[in-house]
C-alpha positions in Angstrom: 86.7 123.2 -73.3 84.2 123.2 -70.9 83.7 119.0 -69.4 79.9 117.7 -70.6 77.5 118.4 -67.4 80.3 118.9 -64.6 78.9 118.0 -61.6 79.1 120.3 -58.7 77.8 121.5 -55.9 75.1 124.2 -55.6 73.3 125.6 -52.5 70.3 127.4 -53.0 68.8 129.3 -50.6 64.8 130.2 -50.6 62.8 133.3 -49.3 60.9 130.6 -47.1 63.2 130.5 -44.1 64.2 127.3 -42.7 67.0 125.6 -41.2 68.4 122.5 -42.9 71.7 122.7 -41.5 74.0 124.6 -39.8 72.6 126.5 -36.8 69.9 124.8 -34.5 67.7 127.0 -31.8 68.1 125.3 -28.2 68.0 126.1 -24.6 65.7 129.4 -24.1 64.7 129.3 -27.5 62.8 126.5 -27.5 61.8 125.9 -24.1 58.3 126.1 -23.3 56.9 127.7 -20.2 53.1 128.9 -19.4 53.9 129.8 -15.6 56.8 132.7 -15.6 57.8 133.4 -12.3 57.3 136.8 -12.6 53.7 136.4 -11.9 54.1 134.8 -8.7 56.0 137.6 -7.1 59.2 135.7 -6.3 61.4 138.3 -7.6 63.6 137.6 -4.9 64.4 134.3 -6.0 65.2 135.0 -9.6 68.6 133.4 -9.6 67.0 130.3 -9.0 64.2 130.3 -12.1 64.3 127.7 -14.1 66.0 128.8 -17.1 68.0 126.3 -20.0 70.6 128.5 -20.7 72.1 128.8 -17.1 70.9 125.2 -15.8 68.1 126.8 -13.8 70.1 130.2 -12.5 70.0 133.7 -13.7 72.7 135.8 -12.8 71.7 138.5 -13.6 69.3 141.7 -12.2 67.7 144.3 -14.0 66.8 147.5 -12.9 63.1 146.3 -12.8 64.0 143.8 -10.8 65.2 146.2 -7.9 61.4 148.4 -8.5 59.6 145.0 -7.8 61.7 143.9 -5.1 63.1 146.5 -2.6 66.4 146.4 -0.8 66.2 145.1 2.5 68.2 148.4 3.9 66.4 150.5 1.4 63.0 149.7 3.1 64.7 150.1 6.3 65.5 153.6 5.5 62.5 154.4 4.1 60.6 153.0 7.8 63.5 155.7 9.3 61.9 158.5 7.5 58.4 157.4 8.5 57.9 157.2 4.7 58.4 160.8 4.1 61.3 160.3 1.6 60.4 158.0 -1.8 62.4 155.1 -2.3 64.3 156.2 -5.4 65.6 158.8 -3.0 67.3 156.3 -0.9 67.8 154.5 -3.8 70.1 157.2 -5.5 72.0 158.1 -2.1 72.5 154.3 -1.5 74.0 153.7 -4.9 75.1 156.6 -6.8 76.2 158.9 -4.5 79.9 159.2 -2.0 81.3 160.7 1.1 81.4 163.5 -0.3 77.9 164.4 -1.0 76.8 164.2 2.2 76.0 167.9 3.9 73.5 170.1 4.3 73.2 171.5 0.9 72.4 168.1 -0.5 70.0 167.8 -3.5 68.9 164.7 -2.2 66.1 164.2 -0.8 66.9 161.9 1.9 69.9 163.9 3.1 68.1 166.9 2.9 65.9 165.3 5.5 68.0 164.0 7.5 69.6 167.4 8.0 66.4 169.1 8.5 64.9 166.7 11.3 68.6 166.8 13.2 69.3 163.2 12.4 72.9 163.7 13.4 73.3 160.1 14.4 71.8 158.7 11.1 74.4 161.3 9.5 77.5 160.3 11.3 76.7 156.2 11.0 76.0 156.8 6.8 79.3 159.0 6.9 81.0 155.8 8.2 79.3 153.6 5.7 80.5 155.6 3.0 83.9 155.2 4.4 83.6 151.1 4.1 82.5 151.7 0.6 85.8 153.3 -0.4 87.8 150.4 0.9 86.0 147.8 -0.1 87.5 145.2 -2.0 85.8 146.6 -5.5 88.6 149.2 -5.2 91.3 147.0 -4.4 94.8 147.8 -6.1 94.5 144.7 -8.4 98.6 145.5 -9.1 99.4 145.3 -5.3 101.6 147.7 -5.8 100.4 149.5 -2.9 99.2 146.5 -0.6 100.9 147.3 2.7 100.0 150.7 2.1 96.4 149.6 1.4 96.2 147.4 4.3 97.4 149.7 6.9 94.4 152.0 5.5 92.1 149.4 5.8 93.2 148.4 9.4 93.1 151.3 10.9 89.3 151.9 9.7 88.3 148.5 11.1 89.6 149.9 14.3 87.5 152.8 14.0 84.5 150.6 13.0 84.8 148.3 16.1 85.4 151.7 18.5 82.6 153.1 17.0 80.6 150.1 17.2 81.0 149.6 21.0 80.7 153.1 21.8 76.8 153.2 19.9 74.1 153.4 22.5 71.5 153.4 20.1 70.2 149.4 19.1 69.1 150.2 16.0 72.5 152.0 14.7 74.6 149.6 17.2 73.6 146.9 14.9 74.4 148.4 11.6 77.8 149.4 12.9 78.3 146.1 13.5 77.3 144.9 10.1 79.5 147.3 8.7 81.9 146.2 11.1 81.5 142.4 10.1 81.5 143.4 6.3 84.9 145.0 6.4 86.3 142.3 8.7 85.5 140.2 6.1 87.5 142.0 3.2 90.3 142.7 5.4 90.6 138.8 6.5 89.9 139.2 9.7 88.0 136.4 10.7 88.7 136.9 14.4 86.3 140.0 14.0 84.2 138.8 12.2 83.2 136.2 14.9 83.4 138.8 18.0 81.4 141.6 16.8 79.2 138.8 15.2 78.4 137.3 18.8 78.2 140.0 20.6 75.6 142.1 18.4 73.8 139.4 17.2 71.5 136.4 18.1 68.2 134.7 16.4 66.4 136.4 18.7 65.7 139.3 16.1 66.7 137.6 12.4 65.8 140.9 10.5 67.8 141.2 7.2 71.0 143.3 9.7 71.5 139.1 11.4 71.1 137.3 7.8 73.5 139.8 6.2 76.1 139.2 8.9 75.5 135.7 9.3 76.5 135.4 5.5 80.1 136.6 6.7 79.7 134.9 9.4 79.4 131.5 8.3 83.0 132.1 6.9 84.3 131.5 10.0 82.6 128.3 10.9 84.4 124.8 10.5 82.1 122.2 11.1 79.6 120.9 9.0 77.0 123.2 10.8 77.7 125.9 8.6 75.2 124.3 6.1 72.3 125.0 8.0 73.2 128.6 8.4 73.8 129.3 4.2 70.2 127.0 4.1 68.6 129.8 6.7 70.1 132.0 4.4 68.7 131.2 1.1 65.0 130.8 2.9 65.1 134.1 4.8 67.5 136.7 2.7 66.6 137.9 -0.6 69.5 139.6 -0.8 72.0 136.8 0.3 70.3 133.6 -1.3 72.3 133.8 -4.3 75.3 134.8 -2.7 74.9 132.1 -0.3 74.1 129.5 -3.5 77.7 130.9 -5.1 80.0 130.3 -2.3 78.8 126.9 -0.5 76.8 124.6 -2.8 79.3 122.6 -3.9 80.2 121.8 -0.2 77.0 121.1 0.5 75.8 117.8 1.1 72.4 117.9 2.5 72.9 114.2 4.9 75.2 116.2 6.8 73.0 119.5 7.0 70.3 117.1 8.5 72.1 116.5 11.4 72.4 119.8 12.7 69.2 121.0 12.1 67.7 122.5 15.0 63.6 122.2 14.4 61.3 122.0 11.8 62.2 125.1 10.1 65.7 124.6 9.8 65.0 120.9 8.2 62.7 122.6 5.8 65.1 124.7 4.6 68.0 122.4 4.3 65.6 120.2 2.0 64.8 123.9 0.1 68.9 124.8 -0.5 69.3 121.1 -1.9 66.2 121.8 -4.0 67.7 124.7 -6.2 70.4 122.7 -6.7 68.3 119.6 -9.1 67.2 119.7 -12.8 65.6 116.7 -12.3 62.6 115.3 -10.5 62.3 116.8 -6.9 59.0 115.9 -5.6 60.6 114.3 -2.5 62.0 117.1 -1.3 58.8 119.6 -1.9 57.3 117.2 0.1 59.6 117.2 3.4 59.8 121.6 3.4 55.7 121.1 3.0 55.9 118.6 5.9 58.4 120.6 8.3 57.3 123.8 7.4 53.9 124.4 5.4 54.3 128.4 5.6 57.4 128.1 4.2 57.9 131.0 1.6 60.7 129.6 -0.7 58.0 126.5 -1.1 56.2 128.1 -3.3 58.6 128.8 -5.5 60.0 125.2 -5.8 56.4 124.2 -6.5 56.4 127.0 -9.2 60.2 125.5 -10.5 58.6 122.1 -10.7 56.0 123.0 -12.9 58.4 125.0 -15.4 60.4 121.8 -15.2 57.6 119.6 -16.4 56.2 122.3 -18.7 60.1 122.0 -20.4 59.9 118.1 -20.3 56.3 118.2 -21.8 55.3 121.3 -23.6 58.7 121.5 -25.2 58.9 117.7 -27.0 55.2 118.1 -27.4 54.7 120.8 -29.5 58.2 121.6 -31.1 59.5 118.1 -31.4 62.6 119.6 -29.5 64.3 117.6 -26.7 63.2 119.0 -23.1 65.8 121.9 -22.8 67.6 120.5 -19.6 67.8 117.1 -20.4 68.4 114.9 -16.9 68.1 111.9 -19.1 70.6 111.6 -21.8 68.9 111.7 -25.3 72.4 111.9 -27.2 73.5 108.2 -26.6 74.2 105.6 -29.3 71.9 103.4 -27.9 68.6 106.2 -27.9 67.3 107.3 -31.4 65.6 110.4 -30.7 62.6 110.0 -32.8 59.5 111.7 -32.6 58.2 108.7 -31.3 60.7 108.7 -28.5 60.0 112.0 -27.9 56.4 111.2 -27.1 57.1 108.8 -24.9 59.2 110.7 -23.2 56.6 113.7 -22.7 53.8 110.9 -22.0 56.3 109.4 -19.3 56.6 112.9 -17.7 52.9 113.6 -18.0 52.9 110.9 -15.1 55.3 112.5 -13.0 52.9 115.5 -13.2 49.7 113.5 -11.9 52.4 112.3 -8.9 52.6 116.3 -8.5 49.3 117.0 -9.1 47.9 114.0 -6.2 50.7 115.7 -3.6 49.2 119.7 -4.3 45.5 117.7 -3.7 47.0 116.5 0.0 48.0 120.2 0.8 45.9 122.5 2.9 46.5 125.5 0.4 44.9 127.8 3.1 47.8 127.7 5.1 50.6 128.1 2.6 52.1 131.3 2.6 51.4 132.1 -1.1 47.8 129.9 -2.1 47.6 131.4 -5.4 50.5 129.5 -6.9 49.1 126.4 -5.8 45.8 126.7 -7.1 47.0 128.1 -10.3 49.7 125.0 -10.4 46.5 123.0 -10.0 45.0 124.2 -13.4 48.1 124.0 -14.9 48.6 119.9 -14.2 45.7 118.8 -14.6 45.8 120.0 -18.3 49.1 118.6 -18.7 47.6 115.3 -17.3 44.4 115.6 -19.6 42.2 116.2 -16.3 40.0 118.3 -19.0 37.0 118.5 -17.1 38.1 119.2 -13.8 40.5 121.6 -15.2 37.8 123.6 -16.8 35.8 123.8 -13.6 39.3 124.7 -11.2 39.6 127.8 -14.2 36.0 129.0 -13.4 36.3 128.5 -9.9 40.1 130.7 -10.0 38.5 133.0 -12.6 36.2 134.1 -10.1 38.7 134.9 -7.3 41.7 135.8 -9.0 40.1 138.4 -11.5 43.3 141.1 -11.2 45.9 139.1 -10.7 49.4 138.6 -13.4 48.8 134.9 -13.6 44.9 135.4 -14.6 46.0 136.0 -18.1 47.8 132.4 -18.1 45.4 131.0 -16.9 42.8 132.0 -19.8 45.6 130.7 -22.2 45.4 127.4 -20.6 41.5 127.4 -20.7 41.4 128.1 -24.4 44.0 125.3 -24.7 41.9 122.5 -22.8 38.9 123.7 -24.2 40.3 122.8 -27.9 42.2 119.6 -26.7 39.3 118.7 -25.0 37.3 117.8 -28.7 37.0 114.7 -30.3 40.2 114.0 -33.1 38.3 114.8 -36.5 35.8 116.8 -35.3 37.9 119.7 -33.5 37.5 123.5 -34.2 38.2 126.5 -32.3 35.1 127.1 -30.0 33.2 130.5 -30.2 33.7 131.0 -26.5 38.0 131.0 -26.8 38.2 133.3 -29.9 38.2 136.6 -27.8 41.1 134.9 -25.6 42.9 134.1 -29.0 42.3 137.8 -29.9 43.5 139.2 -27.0 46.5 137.3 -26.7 47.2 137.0 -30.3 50.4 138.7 -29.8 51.8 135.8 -28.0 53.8 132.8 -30.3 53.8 130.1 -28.0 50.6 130.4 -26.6 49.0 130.6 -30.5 51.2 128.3 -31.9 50.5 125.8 -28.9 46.9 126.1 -30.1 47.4 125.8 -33.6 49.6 122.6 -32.4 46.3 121.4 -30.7 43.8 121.4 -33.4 46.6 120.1 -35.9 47.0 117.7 -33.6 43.4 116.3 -33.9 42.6 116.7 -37.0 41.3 120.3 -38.4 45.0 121.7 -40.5 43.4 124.1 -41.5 42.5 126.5 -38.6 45.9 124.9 -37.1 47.9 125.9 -39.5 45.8 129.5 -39.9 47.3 130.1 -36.3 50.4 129.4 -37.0 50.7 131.3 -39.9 49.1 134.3 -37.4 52.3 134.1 -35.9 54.4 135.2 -39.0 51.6 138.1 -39.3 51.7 139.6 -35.6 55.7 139.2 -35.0 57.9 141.5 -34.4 60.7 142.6 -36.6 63.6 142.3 -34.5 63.8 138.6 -33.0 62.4 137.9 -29.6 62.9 134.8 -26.8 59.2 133.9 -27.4 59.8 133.4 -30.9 58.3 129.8 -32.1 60.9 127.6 -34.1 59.8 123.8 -34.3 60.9 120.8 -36.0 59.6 118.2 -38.4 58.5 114.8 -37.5 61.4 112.5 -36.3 61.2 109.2 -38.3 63.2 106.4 -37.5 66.1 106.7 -39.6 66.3 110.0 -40.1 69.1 112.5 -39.3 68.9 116.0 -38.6 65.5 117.1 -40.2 64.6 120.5 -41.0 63.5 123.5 -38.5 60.9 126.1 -39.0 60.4 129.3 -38.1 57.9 130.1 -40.4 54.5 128.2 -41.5 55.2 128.0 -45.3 58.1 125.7 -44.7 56.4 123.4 -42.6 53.1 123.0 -45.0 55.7 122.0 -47.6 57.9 119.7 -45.8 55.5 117.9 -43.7 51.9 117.5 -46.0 50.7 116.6 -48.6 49.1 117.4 -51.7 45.5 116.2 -50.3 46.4 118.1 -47.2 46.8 120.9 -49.0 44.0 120.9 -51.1 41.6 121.1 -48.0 43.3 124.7 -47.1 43.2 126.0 -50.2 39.5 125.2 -50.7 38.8 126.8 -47.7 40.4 129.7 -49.0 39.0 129.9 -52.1 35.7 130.7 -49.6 34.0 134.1 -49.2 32.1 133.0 -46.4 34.6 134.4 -43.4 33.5 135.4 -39.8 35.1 138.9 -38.6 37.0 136.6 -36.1 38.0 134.1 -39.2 39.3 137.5 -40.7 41.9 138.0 -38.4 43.2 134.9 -37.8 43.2 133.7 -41.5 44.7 137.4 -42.9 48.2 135.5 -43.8 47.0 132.6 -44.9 44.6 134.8 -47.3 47.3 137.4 -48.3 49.7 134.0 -49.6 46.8 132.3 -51.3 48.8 132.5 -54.1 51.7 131.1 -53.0 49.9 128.2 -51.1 48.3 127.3 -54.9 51.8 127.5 -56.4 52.9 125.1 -53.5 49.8 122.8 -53.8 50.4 122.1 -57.5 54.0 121.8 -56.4 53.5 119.2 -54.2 50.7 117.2 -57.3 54.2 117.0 -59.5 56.0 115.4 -56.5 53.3 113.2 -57.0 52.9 112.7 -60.2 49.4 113.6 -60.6 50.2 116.3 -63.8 46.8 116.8 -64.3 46.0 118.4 -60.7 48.8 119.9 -61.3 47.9 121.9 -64.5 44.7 122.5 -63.2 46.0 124.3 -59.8 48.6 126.2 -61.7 46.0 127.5 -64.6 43.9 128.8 -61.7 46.6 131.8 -61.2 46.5 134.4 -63.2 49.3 135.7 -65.7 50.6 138.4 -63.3 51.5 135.4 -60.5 53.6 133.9 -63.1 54.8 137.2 -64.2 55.5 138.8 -60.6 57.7 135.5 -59.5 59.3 133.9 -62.1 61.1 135.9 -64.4 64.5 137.4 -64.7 63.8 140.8 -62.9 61.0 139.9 -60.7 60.5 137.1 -57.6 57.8 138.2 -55.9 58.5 136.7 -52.4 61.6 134.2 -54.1 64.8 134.7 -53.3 67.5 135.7 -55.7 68.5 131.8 -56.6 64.4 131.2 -57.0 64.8 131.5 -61.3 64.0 129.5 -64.1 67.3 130.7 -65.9 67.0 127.7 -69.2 64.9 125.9 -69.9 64.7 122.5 -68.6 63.6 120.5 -72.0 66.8 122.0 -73.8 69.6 123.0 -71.5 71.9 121.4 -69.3 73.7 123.6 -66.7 77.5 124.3 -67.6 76.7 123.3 -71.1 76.8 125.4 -74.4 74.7 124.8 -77.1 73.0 121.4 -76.8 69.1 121.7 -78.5 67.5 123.9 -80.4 64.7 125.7 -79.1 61.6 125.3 -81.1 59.4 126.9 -78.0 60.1 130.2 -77.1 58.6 131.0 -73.7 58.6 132.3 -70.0 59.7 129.3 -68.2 57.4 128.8 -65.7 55.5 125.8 -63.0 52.4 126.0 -65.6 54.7 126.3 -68.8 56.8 123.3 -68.0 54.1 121.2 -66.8 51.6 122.0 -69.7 54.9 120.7 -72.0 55.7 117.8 -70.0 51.6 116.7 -70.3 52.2 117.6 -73.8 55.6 115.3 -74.9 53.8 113.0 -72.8 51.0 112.2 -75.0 53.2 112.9 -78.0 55.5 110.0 -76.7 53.1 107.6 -75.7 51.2 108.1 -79.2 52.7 105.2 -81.6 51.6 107.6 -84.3 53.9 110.1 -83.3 56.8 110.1 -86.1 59.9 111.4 -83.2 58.5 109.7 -80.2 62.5 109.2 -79.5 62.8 113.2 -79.5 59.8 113.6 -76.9 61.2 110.7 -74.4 64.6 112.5 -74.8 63.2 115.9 -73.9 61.2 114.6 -70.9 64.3 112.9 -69.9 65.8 116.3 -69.6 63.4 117.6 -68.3 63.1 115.0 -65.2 66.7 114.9 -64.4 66.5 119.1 -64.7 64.0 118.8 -62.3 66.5 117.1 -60.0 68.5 118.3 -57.0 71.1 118.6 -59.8 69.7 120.2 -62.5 68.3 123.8 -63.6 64.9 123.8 -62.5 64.9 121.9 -59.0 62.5 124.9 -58.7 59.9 122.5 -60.4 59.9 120.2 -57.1 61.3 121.9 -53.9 61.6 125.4 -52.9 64.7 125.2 -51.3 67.3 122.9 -52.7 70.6 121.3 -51.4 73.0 119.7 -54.4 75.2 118.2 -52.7 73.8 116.1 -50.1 73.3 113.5 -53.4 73.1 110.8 -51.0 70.9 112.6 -48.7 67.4 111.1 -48.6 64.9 113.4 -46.7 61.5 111.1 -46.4 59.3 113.6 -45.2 59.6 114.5 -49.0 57.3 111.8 -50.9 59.5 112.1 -54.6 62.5 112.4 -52.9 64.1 109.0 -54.3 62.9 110.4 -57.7 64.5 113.8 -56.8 67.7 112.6 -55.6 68.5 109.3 -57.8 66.6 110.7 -61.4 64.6 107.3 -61.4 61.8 108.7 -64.4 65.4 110.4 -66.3 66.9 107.4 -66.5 63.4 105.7 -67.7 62.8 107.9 -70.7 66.2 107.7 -71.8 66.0 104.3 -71.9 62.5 104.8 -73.8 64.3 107.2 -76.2 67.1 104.4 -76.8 64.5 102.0 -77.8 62.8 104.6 -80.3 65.7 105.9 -81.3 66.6 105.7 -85.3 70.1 105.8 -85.4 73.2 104.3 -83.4 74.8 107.6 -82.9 71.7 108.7 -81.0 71.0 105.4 -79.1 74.9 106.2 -78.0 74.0 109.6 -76.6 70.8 108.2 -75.0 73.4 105.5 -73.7 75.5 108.5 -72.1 73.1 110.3 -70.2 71.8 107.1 -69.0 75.5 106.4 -67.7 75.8 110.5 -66.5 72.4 110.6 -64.8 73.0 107.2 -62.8 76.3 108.1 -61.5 76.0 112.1 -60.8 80.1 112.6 -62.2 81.1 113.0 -65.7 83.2 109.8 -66.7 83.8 107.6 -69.5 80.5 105.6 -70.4 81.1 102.3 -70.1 77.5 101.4 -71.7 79.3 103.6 -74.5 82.0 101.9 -74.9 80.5 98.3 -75.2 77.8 99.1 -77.7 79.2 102.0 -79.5 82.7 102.2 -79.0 82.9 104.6 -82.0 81.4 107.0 -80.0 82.7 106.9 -76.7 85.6 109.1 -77.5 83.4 111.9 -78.9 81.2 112.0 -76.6 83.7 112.7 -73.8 83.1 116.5 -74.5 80.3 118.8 -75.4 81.9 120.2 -78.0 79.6 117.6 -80.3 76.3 117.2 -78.6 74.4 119.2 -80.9 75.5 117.0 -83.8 75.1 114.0 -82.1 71.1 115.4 -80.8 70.7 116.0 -84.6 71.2 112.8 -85.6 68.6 110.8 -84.3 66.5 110.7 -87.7 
């Protein structure tokens, strides 16, 4: 026999998605970042972008990445030609083709030319390169099984490679011999070659991209601490090398030793630049010495660039997603810091202050002569909205606007205007300004910079177009997942755990508002009065009108106010009711999302327990139309079984319960057994947790009750409801002891329900 209400567990999952446990976005996710690098054209420094998910380096390149940043020796080559072969051309010989397919009959186009213009030098030198490639150490026997073999091999082609080096009359192949020269040196361990053919081909009076590539190998051979100026040259001057030059010496590096080689002003500049990509935290000191030694410097406008993305992470990201800054140089996850939202925003407003430190040093430079102005001025723009500079923000846009009409970063920059125009409004008294709705519509496709906006005008005041834009979000996204995805947490209260996360606007409304809240949306929804802009940008919000009136009479139970309730849940017609809560239909509900008993009569795991005298749909308006109902019957001292009505609304509140069968009733997702777990962003959630109003009309339906068997019944659920677990009633057992034995099953509940007259 089946034990009277077991208690279990039960996790229900809603069509609303949200995170309540479980898996939490970070890192790339949820890092916020106006200013991609990509518009600045600092492709070759794309290892170094600030980026969560690597500590602020990116590994690795894509192909586009090669169109927008040629290979040194590609370009080379293509000068050679005198441009008469594309780059792709060079491109496929340099990385797709062998030895082998090099001759006349070539279908490349760059061989084909070289053998058609006589270029037998060109030919013999690339025939040699091809050589290297095969011996390099990608196509090392990793078994050693034929090492000596190998070695011999690779010897005797270095021996070639110096011969042939020497013997080249021509400078410009005489050098690349000697790169190749150096490069194989350096995977045969020869670092006695290395430093020969090095100084004897080689010195920085012509650093093209031949002297940085061999000075990576080089440097190799190099044992005092001088080495780290030449891996700091290296990252400034070599696209091609910076990384590799990152890989293999940074955690050598120390940059109070580099400083004491240093040569000039250059050299000093770029010592403070290598120790630059090294920080995740503040580095305005540095930017400040490479500006001071060297104001052309072009690896300084990056690091200004990587400075902003750092305090668009530690501001942007806490700011509008309630999410720690993504590299965290200051440690959140310590006993003695609660990470509350208000923590949070004094962490942002704290960094907002390092940004007006960065924003006064970009006012002392003479932009003019840096070597890329644009990211400077846009950097400008960009801090002086972070530091609430409104006005002189909106005047730096027009002025930028007017010079910068084709450039990548213009679009960015229109984002950030729209966003300072609507921060820039009184709280109370915001709205979204007729002269940013064509940037909205034009960038509507992008979820951070809408739901930054949104963010803004929730922020002061108007929820209603704030929480239209976010909802935009759900209506223009993609249906595979993407990095610039929005997902945002709830407000951080002080004693609060790990609250919920949202990807999706529904969730949010109903964790974080209120009924009153609510009411102002839907009003404006019930509205015909809608500009063609308005259209657009409230299309979800209008399309789940429905579903925001089920929640806002959802949220009038959680506060009690039945009457608001009723009335919000009358206003939708039969086929809402029909289309969502019924046995074969949810609408937009998930499968667990039913009314499967009735809440007045049935207990879950429980056979026959009341007799229904009502036979209807369960439904939001069908329960609450009852509850009003046994409400008034209870409360009338003319009613004859006003014990009967308490009892049944003493069902019905614990069924309403994160325990019971129609949690539905209150919360639209629902987690059973966290019974301990109080979420306060939730304004009934003592009542939905501990069954306070249960317990209540119980104990009314004890006092009315007629006989002692019923009183002991009224007495057990009082006893069930206040400890969650089935167990011996000890209320029972010192009033009615008669009865405590029976009603340690189910097997007589209906008797015992039947005797209360």
């Amino acid at each position: 026999m089946k034990r009277f209400l077991v208690f279990t567990a039960l996790l229900v999952s809603s069509c609303f998605y949200s995170f309540a446990c479980g898996y939490s976005p970070y890192g790339e996710d949820v890092r916020y970042c106006l200013f991609k690098p990509d518009y600045f054209n600092y492709y070759q420094y794309k290892s170094f972008f600030y980026n969560a998910d690597l500590w602020g380096f990116d590994y690795g390149r894509n192909p586009q990445d090669y169109k927008l940043n040629i290979d040194s020796n590609i370009a080379d080559w293509y000068n050679y030609t005198n441009k008469k072969v594309s780059i792709d051309a060079i491109e496929d010989f340099n990385f797709n083709l062998s030895y082998t397919d090099i001759h006349s009959k070539s279908d490349n186009d760059f061989i084909k030319y070289l053998y058609q213009n006589n270029k037998t030098t060109a030919i013999t030198y690339l025939k040699m390169a091809k050589s290297c490639e095969m011996v390099s150490s990608d196509t090392e026997d990793v078994w050693e099984r034929n090492e000596e073999s190998n070695n011999r091999g690779k010897f005797e082609l270095l021996d070639k490679m110096v011969e042939a080096t020497n013997k080249e009359q021509n400078q410009y192949f005489k050098r690349k011999y000697a790169f190749l020269t150096i490069r194989l040196a350096y995977y045969s361990g020869k670092k006695d070659v290395i430093k020969s053919v090095f100084e004897s081909n080689f010195n920085k009076s012509k650093r093209d991209y031949l002297y940085y590539w061999s000075l990576f190998f080089y440097t190799f051979t190099k044992e005092n601490p001088g080495y780290m100026v030449d891996v700091a040259n290296l990252m400034a001057y070599s696209p091609e090398k910076s990384y590799a030059s990152y890989y293999y010496f940074h955690r050598d590096f120390k940059i109070e030793e580099a400083l004491k080689y240093v040569k000039n002003k250059e050299e000093r500049a770029n010592v403070y630049a290598y120790a630059s990509v090294q920080k995740v935290d503040k580095n305005l000191d540095y930017l400040r010495e490479i500006y001071k030694n060297n104001p052309q410097s072009q690896i300084l406008g990056f690091l200004l660039l990587r400075e902003i993305n750092k305090i668009e992470d530690w501001v942007y990201t806490p700011y509008y997603t309630n999410y720690t800054p993504t590299t965290n140089y200051v440690d959140f996850w310590n006993d003695k810091v609660k990470v509350t939202t208000e923590t949070l925003r004094n962490r942002s407003e704290n960094d907002r202050l390092y940004a007006k430190e960065v924003l006064d040093f970009i006012n002392t430079v003479d932009v003019a002569k840096t070597q890329n102005p644009i990211v400077w001025e846009a950097s400008k723009i960009n801090l002086q909205f972070i530091t609430r500079n409104y006005s002189d923000c909106l005047k730096n846009i027009s002025l930028f606007e007017k010079e910068h009409k084709s450039e990548k970063i213009t679009g960015e920059i229109e984002k950030i205007k729209a966003l300072c125009i609507t921060a820039n409004q009184e709280n109370g008294k915001a709205f979204i300004k007729p002269e940013i709705e064509s940037i909205i519509l034009k960038y509507k496709d992008d979820p951070r910079f809408i739901f930054a906006l949104g963010r803004e005008l929730e922020f002061r005041g108007n929820i209603t177009d704030g929480l239209a834009l976010l909802s935009l979000i759900e209506e223009t996204a993609k249906e595979t997942y993407d990095s610039n995805d929005v997902e945002w947490r709830s407000n951080r209260l002080k004693t609060s755990g790990n609250l919920q996360e949202f990807s999706r606007y529904f969730d949010y409304l109903d964790f974080v508002y209120s009924a009153q809240d609510l009411q102002i949306i839907v009003d404006r929804l019930d509205k015909d009065s809608y500009t063609e802009f308005q259209k657009i940008i409230y299309v979800k919000l209008l399309k789940d009108k429905d579903y925001l009136k089920d929640l806002l009479g959802t949220k009038y139970l959680r506060e009690n106010q039945l009457s608001n309730a009723l009335t919000v849940f009358k206003s939708l017609d039969k086929k809402y009711w029909d289309d969502n809560y019924n046995a074969w239909e949810r609408g937009e509900y998930g499968d667990y999302y039913v009314f499967d008993q009735n809440p007045f009569y049935d207990f879950k795991y429980t056979d026959s327990f009341i007799e229904h005298k009502e036979k209807y749909v369960v439904t939001k308006l069908a329960v609450t139309e009852r509850i009003i109902k046994y409400l008034n019957l209870a409360n009338n001292v003319n009613t004859k079984d006003r014990d009967y009505y308490y009892f049944l609304l003493a069902n019905c509140y614990y069924n309403m319960s994160n325990n019971g069968n129609s949690w539905m009733m209150r919360r639209y997702n629902s987690f059973g057994y966290q019974s301990s777990y109080l979420n306060e962003s939730y304004i009934d959630e003592i009542e939905y947790r501990n069954k306070v109003k249960a317990i209540a009309f119980y104990q009314l339906a004890y006092q009315n009750a007629k006989t002692d068997k019923f009183k002991a019944l009224c007495l057990r659920m009082m006893d069930y409801v206040e400890k969650n677990e089935y167990s011996n009633s000890k209320k029972v057992a010192k009033e009615f002891s008669t009865y405590s034995s029976d009603l340690s099953g189910c097997e007589n509940l209906e008797s015992y329900f039947k005797a209360r007259r």
